[in-house]
C-alpha positions as CSV (number, residue, x, y, z in Angstrom):
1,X,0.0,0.0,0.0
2,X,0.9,3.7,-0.6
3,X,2.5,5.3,2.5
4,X,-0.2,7.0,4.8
5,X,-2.8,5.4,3.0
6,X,-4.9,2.9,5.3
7,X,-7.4,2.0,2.5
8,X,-7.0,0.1,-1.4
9,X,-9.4,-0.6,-3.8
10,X,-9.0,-3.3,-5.7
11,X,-11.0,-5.4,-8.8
12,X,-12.5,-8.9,-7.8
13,X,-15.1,-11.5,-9.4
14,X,-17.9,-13.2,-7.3
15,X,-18.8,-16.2,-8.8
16,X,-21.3,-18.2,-6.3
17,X,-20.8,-16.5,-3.6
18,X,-16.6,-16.9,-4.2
19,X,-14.7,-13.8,-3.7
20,X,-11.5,-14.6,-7.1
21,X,-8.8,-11.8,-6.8
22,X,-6.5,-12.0,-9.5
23,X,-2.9,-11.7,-8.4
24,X,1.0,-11.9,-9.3
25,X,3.2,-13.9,-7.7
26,X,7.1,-13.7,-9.6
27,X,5.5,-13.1,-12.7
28,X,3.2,-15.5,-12.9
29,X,-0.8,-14.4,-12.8
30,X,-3.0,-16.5,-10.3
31,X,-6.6,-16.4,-9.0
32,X,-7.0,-16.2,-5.3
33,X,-9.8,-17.8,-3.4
34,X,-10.6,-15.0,-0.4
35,X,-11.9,-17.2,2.4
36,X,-11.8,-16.0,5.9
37,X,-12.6,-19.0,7.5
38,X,-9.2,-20.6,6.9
39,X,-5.8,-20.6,9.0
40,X,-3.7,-21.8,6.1
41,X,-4.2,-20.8,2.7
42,X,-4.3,-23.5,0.0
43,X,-2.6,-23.3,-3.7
44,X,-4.4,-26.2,-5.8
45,X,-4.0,-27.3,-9.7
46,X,-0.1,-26.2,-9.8
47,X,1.9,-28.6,-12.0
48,X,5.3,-29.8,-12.7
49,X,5.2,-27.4,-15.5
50,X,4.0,-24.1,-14.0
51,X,6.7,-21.2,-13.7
52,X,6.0,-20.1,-10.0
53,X,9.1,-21.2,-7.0
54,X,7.1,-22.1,-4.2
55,X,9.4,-23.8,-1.1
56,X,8.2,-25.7,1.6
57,X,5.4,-27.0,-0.5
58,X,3.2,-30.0,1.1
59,X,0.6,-32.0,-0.8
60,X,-2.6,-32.9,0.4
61,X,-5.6,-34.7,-1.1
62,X,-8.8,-33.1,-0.3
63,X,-12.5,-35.1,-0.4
64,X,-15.7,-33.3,-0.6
């Protein structure tokens, strides 16, 4: 953020109720799930082939 500036605007989607917030991350251009209700945020659907370093990366399989 700016310096002395408390508040940003920024563009989202809401699709069903999902808040997507596009972002960068080294370059690369992701979609970010806003969800308040969790501790840890989760990166899904990254392959061997995408362009973004991420360390200390654990994999978990989710049912639902």
């Amino acid at each position: 953020m700016e310096e002395g500036k408390r508040v940003q605007k920024m563009k989202f989607q809401l699709i069903n109720n999902v808040i997507i917030i596009p972002v960068e991350v080294n370059g690369s251009s992701l979609s970010f799930i806003l969800d308040s209700g969790v501790s840890t945020p989760i990166l899904f659907n990254l392959t061997g082939q995408d362009s973004i370093q991420i360390n200390d990366v654990t994999e978990v399989k989710l049912r639902g």
